[in-house]
C-alpha positions as CSV (number, residue, x, y, z in Angstrom):
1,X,4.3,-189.2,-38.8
2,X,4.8,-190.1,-34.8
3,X,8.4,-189.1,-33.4
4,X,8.4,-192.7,-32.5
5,X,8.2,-193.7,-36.5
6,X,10.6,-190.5,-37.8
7,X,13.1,-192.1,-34.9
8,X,13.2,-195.5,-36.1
9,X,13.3,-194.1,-39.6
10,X,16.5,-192.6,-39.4
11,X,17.7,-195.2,-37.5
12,X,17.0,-197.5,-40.0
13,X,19.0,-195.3,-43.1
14,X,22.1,-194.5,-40.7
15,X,22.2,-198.7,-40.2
16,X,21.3,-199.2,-44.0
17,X,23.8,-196.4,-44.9
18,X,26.9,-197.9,-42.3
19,X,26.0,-201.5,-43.9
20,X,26.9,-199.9,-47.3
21,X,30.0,-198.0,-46.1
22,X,31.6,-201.8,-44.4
23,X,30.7,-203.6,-48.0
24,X,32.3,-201.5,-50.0
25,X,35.7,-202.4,-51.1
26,X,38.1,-200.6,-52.6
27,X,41.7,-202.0,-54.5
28,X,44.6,-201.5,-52.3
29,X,47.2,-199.0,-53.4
30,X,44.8,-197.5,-55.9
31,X,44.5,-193.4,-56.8
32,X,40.9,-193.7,-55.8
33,X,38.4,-191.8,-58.0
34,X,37.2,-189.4,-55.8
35,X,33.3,-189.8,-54.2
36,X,31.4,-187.7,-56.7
37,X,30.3,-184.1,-56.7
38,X,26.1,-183.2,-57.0
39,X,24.9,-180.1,-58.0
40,X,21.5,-178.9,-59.2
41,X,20.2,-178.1,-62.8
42,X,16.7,-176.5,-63.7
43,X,13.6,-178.3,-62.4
44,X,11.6,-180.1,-64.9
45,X,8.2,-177.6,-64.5
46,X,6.2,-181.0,-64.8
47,X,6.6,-183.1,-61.4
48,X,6.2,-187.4,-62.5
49,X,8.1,-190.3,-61.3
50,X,8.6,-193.9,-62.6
51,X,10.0,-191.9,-66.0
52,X,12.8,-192.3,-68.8
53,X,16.2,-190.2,-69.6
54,X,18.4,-190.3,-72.5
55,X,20.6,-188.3,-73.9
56,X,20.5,-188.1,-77.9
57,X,23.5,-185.4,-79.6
58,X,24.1,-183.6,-76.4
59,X,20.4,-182.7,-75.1
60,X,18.1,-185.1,-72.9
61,X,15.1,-186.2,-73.2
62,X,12.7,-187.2,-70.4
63,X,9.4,-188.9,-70.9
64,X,6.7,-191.3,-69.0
65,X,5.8,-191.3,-65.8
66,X,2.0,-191.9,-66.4
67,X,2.2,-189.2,-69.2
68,X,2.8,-188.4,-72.7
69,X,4.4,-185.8,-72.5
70,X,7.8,-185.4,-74.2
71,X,10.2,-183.1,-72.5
72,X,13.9,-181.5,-73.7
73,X,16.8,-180.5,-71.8
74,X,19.6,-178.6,-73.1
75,X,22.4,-178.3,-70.6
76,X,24.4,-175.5,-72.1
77,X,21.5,-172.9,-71.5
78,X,20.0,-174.6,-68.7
79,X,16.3,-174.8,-70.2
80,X,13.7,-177.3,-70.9
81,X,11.5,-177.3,-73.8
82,X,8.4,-179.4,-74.8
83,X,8.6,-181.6,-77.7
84,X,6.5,-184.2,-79.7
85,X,4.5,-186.0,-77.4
86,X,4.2,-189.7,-77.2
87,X,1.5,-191.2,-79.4
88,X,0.2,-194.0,-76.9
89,X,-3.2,-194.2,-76.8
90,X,-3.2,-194.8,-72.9
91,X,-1.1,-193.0,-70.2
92,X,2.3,-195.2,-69.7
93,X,4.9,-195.4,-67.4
94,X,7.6,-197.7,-66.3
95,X,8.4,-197.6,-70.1
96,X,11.8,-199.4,-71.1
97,X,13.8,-196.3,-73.1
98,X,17.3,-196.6,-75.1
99,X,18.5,-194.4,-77.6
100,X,20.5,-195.6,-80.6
101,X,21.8,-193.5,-83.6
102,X,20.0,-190.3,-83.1
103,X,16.4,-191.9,-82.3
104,X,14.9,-193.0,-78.8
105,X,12.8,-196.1,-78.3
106,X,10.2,-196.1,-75.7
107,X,9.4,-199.8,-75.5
108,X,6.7,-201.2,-73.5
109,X,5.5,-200.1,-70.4
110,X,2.4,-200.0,-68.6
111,X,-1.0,-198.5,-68.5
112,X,-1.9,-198.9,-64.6
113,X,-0.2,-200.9,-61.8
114,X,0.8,-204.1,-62.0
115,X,-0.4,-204.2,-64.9
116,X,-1.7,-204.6,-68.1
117,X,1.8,-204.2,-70.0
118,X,2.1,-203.3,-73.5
119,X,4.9,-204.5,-76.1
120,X,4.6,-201.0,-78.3
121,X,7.6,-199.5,-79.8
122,X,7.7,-195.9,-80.2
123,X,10.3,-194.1,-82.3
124,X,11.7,-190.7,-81.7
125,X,13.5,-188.5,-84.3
126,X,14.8,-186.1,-82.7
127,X,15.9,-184.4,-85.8
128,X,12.3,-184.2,-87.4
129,X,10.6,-184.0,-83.8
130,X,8.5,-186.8,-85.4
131,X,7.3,-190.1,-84.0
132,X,7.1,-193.7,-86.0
133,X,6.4,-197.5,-84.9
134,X,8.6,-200.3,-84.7
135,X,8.0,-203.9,-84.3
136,X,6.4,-204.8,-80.9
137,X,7.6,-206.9,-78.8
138,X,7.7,-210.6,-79.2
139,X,3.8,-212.0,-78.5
140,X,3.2,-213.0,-74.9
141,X,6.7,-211.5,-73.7
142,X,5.3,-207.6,-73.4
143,X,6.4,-206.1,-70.4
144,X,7.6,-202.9,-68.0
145,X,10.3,-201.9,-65.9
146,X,12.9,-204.0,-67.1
147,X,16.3,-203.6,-67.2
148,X,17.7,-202.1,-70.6
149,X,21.2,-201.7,-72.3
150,X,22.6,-200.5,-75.8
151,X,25.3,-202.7,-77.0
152,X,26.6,-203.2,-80.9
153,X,23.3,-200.8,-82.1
154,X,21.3,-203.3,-80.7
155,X,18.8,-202.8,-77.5
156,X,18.6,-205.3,-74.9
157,X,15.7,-205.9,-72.4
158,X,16.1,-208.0,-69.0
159,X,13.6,-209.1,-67.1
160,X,10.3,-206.9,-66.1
161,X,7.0,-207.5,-64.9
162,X,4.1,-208.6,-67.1
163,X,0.3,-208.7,-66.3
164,X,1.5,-208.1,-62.3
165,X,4.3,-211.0,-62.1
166,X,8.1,-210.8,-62.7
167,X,9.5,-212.5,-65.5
168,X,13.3,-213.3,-66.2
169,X,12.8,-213.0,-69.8
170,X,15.9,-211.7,-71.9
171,X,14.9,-210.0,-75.3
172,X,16.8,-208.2,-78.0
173,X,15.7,-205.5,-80.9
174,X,17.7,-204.2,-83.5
175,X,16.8,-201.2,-84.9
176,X,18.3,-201.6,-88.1
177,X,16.4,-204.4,-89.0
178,X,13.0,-203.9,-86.8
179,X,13.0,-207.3,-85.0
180,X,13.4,-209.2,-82.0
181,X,14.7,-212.3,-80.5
182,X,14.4,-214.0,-77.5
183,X,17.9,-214.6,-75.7
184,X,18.5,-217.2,-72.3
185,X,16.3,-216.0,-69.7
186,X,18.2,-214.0,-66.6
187,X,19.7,-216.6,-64.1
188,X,17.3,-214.8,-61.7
189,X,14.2,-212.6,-62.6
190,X,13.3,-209.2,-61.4
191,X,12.2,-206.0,-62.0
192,X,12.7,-202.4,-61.4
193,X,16.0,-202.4,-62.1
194,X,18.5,-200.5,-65.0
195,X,20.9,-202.6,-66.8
196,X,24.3,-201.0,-68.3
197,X,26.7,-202.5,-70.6
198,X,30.3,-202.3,-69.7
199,X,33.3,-204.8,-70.7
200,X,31.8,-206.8,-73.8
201,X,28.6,-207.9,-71.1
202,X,25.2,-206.5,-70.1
203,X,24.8,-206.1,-66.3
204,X,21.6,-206.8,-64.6
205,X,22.2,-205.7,-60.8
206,X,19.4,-205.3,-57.7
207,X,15.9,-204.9,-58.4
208,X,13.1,-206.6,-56.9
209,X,10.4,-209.4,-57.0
210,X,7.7,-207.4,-57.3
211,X,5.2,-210.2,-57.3
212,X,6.8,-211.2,-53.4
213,X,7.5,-207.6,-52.3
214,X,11.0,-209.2,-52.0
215,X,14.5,-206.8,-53.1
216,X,17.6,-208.7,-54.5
217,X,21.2,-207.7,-54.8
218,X,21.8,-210.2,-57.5
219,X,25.0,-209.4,-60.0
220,X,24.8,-210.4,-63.3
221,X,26.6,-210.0,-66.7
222,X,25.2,-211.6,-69.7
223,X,28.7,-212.2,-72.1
224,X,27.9,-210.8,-75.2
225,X,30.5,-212.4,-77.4
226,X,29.5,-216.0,-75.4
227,X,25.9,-215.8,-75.5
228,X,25.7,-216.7,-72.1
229,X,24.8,-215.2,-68.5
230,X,27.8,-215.1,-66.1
231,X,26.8,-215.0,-62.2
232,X,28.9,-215.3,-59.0
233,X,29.6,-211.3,-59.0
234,X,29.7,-209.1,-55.9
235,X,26.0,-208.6,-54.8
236,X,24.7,-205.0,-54.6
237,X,25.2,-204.0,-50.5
238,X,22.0,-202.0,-50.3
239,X,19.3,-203.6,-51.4
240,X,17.2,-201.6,-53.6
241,X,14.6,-201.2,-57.1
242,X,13.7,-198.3,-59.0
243,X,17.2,-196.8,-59.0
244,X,19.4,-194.9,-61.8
245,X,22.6,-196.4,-63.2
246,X,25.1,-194.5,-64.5
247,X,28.8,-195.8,-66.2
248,X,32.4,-194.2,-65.0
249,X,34.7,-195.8,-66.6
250,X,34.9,-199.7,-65.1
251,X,32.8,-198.3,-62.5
252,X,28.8,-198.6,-62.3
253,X,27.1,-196.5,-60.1
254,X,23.5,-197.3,-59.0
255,X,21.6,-193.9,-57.3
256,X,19.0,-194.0,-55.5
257,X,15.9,-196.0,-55.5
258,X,13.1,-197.4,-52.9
259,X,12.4,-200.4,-51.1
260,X,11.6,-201.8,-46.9
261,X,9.3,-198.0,-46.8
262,X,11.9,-196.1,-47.6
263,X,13.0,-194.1,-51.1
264,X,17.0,-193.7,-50.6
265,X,19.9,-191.7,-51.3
266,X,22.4,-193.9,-51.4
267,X,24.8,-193.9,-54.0
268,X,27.2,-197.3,-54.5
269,X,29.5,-198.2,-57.6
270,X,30.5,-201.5,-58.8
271,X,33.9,-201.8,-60.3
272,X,33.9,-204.6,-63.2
273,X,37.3,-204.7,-63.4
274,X,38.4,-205.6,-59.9
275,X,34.8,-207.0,-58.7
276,X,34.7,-204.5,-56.0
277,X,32.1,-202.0,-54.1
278,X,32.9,-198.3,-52.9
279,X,30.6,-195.9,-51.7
280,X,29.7,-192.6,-53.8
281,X,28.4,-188.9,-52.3
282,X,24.5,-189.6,-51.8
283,X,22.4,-188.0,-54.2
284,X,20.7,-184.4,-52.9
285,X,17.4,-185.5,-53.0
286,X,16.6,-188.9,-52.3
287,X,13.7,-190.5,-54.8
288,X,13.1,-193.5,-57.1
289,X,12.0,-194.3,-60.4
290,X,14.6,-192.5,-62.7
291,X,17.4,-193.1,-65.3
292,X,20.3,-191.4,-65.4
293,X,21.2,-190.0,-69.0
294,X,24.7,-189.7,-69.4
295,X,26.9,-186.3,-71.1
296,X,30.5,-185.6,-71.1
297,X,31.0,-188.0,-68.2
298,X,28.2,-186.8,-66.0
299,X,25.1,-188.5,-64.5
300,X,21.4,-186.0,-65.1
301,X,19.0,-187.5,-62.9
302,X,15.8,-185.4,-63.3
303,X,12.3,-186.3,-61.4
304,X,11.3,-189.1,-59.4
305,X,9.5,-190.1,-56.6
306,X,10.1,-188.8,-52.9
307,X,8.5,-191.7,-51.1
308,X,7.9,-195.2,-51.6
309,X,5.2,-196.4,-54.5
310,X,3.3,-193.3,-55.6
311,X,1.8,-190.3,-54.7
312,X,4.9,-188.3,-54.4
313,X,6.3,-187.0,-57.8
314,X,9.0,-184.2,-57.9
315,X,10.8,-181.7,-60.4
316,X,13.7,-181.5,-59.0
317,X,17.5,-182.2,-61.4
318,X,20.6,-182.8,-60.2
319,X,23.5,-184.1,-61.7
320,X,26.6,-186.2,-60.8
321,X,30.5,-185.9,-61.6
322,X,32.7,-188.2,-60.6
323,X,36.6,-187.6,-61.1
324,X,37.9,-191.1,-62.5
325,X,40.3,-193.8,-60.5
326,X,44.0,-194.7,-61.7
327,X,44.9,-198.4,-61.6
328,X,48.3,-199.7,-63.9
329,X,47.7,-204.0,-63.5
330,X,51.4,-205.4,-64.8
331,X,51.0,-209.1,-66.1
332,X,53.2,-211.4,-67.5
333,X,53.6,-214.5,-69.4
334,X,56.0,-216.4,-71.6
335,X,55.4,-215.5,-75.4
336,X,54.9,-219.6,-75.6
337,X,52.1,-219.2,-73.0
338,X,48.0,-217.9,-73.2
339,X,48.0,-217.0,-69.6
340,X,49.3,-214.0,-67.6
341,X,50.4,-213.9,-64.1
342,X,49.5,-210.8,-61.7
343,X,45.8,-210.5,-62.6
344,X,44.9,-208.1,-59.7
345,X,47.9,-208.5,-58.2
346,X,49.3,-205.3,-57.6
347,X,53.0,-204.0,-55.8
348,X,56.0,-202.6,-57.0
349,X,58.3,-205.6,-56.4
350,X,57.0,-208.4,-58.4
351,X,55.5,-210.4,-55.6
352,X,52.6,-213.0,-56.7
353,X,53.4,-211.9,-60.3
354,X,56.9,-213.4,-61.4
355,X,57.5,-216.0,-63.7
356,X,60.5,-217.9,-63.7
357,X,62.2,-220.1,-66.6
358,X,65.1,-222.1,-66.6
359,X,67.7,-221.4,-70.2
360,X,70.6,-223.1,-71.7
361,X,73.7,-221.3,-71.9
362,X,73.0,-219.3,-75.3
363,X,69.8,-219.9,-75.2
364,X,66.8,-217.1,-75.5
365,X,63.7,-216.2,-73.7
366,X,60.7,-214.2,-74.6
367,X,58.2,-212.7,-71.7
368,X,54.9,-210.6,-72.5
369,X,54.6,-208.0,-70.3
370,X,51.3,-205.8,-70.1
371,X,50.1,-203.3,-68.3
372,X,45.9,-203.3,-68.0
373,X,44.1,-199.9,-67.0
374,X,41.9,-201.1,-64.0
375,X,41.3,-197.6,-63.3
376,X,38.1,-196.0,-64.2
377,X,39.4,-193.5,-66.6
378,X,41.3,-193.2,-69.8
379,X,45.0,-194.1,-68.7
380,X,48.7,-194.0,-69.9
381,X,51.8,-196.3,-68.9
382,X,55.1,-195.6,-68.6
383,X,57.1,-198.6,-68.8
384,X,60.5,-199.3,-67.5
385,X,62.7,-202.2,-67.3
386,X,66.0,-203.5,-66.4
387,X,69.0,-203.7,-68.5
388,X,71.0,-206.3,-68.9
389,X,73.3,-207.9,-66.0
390,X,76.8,-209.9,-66.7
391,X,76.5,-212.7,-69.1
392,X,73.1,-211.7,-70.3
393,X,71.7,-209.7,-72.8
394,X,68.0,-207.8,-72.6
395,X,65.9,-206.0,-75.4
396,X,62.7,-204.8,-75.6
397,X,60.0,-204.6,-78.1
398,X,56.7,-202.6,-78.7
399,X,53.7,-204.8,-78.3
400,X,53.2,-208.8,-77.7
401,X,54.4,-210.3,-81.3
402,X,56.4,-206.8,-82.6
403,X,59.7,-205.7,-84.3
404,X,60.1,-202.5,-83.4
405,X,62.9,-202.1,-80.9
406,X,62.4,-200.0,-77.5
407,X,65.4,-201.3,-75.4
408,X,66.7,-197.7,-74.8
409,X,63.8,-195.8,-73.0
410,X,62.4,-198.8,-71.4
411,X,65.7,-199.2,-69.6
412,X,65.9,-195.5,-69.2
413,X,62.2,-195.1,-68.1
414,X,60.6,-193.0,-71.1
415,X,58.8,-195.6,-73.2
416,X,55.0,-194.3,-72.6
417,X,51.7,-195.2,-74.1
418,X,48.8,-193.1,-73.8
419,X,45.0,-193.3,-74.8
420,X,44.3,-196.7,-72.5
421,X,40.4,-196.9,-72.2
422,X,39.4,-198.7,-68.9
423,X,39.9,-202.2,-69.3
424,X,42.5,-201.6,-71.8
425,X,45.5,-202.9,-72.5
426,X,49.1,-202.2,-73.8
427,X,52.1,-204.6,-74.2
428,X,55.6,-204.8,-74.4
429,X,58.1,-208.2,-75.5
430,X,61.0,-208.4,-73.1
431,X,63.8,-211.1,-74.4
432,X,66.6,-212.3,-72.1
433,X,69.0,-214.0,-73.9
434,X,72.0,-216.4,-71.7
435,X,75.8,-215.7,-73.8
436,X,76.8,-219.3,-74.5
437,X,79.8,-218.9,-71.8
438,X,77.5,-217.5,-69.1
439,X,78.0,-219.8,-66.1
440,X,75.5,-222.8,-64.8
441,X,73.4,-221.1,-61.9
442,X,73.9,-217.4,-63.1
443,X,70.4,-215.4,-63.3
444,X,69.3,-212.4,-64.9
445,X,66.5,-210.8,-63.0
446,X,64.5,-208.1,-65.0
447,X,61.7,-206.3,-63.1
448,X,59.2,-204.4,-65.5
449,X,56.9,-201.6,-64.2
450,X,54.3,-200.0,-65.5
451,X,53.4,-196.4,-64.0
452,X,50.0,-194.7,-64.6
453,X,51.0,-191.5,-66.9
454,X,48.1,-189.3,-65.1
455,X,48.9,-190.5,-61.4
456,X,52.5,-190.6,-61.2
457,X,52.8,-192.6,-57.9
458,X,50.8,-195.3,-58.9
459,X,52.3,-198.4,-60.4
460,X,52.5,-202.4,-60.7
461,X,55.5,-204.4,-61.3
462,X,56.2,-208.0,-62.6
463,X,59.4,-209.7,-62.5
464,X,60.8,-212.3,-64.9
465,X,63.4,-214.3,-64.0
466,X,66.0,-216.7,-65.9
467,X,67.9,-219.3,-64.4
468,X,71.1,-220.7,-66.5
469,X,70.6,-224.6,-66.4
C-alpha cells in the first residue's frame, strides 16, 4: 500500500472514530459504567473468519468459517480442545448459531459467496459430544448471516441473505417442539448483522445491504409480548456489518466489524433503557465476522477477519469487561392513575417529575412512587421521604397496592431494596392525609428519593404535593 493510501486510511478511521465519539450520548448525572477493559486469551490454533461463538455451561464453542471444524474453549485453564465436527456435507460459513438448554444450533449458512444458502439445522450436545438434525428452515426462506437472538427457549432469525440478495425475513424455531414460523418481516432488511434480546424485544441494529454494497445504522426492536416491530430508535453512529454484539446490562455493545474498505475497531453501546449511545475501549485487534459468546459478564471474541471481505483470517482472542453503570429513575403517579411522571427525568429536587392534587379537609391521598434501575447493572434503592408537616399526616407502605407499613425508615432514610435487575423496578405507596381542621390553602409537600445502594451519590427525586381546597 502507497503512503498516499495508508495516509488517507487513517484519516479516514480518526474521522470515522471522532464521528462516533460526538454521537454518543450519555445520561446526565449518571455513575457511568466505565469504557471497558480488553485483554487477551489463548489463540484459537485454527485461523477462519465469518465464524460462530456461544457459550454452553461455562465453555465456548467456536465453529464455521468455511469449515467443519468444532472447536472448545475452556476459560478456567486457558485451552482449546477439538470436538465433534460439524456434519455438513459442504464447507459452511456465515452460519446463524444460538445455544439453548445445553445444545447449540448451527442454522443455515452458506456454501460459497453470495450464495447458495442452506436451511440445515445442526444440533450439538455438548454433553454426548454428539450431533443430531432438526427441522430446516421454512422452504424458500433458507438463508445466512442473519441476525439471531434467544428469547423464551425459542431462537429467532432476522433478516440474512439468500441465493446473493438480502431479505427482511423474520423466522422463529423452537427447539422443544422442532418447528418454525414465519413472524412480520424486519421494517428494513439487511444482513451481516447480530441481533440480542434485551427488555422483552429482539434488537436488529446495523448491518448492510449486501446486494447494494450499502451499510445501515437502522435500530430496531421487535416487541415480543406485542408481536410487532418497534422503529424510531437511535441509529448505530458508525456504520458497520459483520460485527459482535455483546449485552451489559441495558447496554448493547456492537465490536468491531467491516465496511467503506475498512475492518474496524470501534466499539459503541446502545443503552435501551435511556435510548442513548456511548463509546466503549476499541477492541485490540480490529477484524469482522465474529460473535461474541458471553461468561460471567464478559464479552470472548475469538477469530475474525483482519481486512475487508476475505483473505485475511486470524487466531487471535480477546475478551471484554465492562464494569456496569448506576442510574436510580424516581416516578410517580396517583394510585388512581396508569401513568408515572419523571420517565428519564432525573435531579434531586423533583423538577419535571411532581404531581400535584388538590384534598378536602380530612380527606386522603395515595401517590406511587418507584424507583426504576436505568443503570446497566444489578441495583439497590434506598428510599427516603418526608414526614409529615402541621395539619397533615404521612405514611408509607412497601410496594404499589401493599399493607405493610414503612413510615419509620423511609422518613429516617433506611428503607432499602436490593436485587434490582436493569430495567427493574421497586415501589413504595406514600398517603398524605389533610386533618379535617387543617386550613384552606395549607400544603403538605413530600419529596421522595431514591438513592442507588452501590453508588451512593447517585439519586432521583419526585415530589408530590397536596393542596387543601
Amino acid at each position: 500500500m502507497s503512503a498516499s493510501r495508508r495516509g488517507t486510511r487513517r484519516t479516514v478511521v480518526a474521522l470515522t472514530m471522532a464521528l462516533a465519539t460526538l454521537l454518543a450520548v450519555s445520561v446526565p448525572g449518571v455513575v457511568s459504567a466505565d469504557s471497558g477493559t480488553w485483554r487477551t486469551a489463548a489463540p484459537t490454533g485454527f485461523k477462519r473468519q465469518e465464524v460462530s461463538y456461544v457459550q454452553v455451561n461455562g465453555k465456548m464453542y467456536l465453529a464455521g468459517g468455511r469449515s467443519n471444524v468444532q472447536q472448545a474453549y475452556d476459560p478456567v485453564t486457558n485451552t482449546w480442545s477439538t470436538v465433534a465436527p460439524l456434519p455438513a456435507p459442504q464447507l459452511l460459513d456465515h452460519v446463524q448459531t444460538a445455544a439453548v438448554n445445553g445444545k447449540i444450533y448451527y442454522i443455515g449458512g452458506v456454501t460459497g459467496w453470495p450464495g447458495p444458502s442452506v436451511g440445515s439445522v445442526y444440533i450439538y450436545d455438548t454433553a454426548s459430544n454428539r450431533f443430531s438434525t432438526g427441522a430446516p428452515m421454512p422452504a424458500g426462506r433458507d438463508r445466512g448471516a442473519g441476525g439471531t437472538a434467544v428469547a423464551n427457549g425459542k431462537i429467532y432469525i432476522a433478516g440474512g441473505i439468500h441465493a446473493g440478495t438480502t431479505v427482511g425475513w423474520f423466522d422463529v424455531y423452537d427447539p422443544s417442539a422442532d418447528t418454525w414460523t414465519s413472524l412480520p418481516d424486519l421494517p428494513h432488511r439487511r444482513d451481516h448483522f447480530h441481533a440480542a434480546t434485551l427488555d422483552g424485544r429482539i434488537w436488529a441494529i446495523g448491518g448492510r445491504i449486501s446486494s447494494a454494497s450499502t451499510r445501515v445504522g437502522y435500530n430496531e426492536a421487535y416487541d415480543l409480548a406485542a408481536g410487532r416491530w418497534l422503529t424510531g430508535f437511535a441509529p448505530l453512529p458508525t456504520l458497520r456489518a459483520g460485527f459482535a454484539v455483546a449485552v451489559f446490562g441495558t447496554e448493547l455493545a456492537l465490536i468491531g466489524g467491516e465496511g467503506g474498505g475498512l475492518t474496524f475497531n470501534t466499539n459503541e453501546a446502545y443503552n435501551t433503557a435511556s435510548n442513548t449511545w456511548r463509546t466503549l475501549s476499541p477492541m485490540p485487534t480490529a477484524r469482522h465476522g465474529i460473535q461474541a459468546a458471553m461468561r460471567n459478564g464478559a464479552a470472548y471474541i475469538a477469530a475474525g477477519g483482519l481486512r475487508q471481505g476475505g483473505g485475511a483470517p486470524t487466531d487471535v482472542h480477546e475478551v471484554l469487561t465492562v464494569t456496569p453503570s448506576y442510574r436510580p429513575d424516581a416516578q410517580i403517579r396517583l394510585a388512581s392513575e396508569t401513568a408515572f411522571l419523571g420517565n428519564n427525568v432525573y435531579n434531586t429536587t423533583g423538577s419535571g417529575q411532581t404531581r400535584s392534587v388538590t384534598s378536602a379537609a380530612g380527606e386522603r391521598r395515595s401517590f406511587v412512587v418507584r424507583v426504576q434501575n436505568d443503570g446497566s447493572g444489578a441495583d439497590g434503592f434506598a428510599f427516603r421521604g418526608c414526614s409529615a408537616g402541621t395539619g397533615f399526616t404521612v405514611r408509607y407502605f412497601a410496594g404499589a397496592t401493599g399493607t405493610t407499613e414503612i413510615t419509620a425508615p423511609v422518613v429516617n432514610g433506611t428503607y432499602a431494596v436490593t436485587g434490582v435487575a436493569p430495567g427493574g423496578t421497586r415501589a413504595v405507596r406514600l398517603e398524605v392525609t389533610a386533618g379535617s381542621t387543617t386550613a384552606s390553602g395549607a400544603v403538605q409537600a413530600c419529596l421522595v428519593t431514591g438513592r442507588s445502594t452501590s453508588a451512593a451519590s447517585i439519586a432521583d427525586a419526585v415530589l408530590a404535593r397536596v393542596t387543601v381546597s
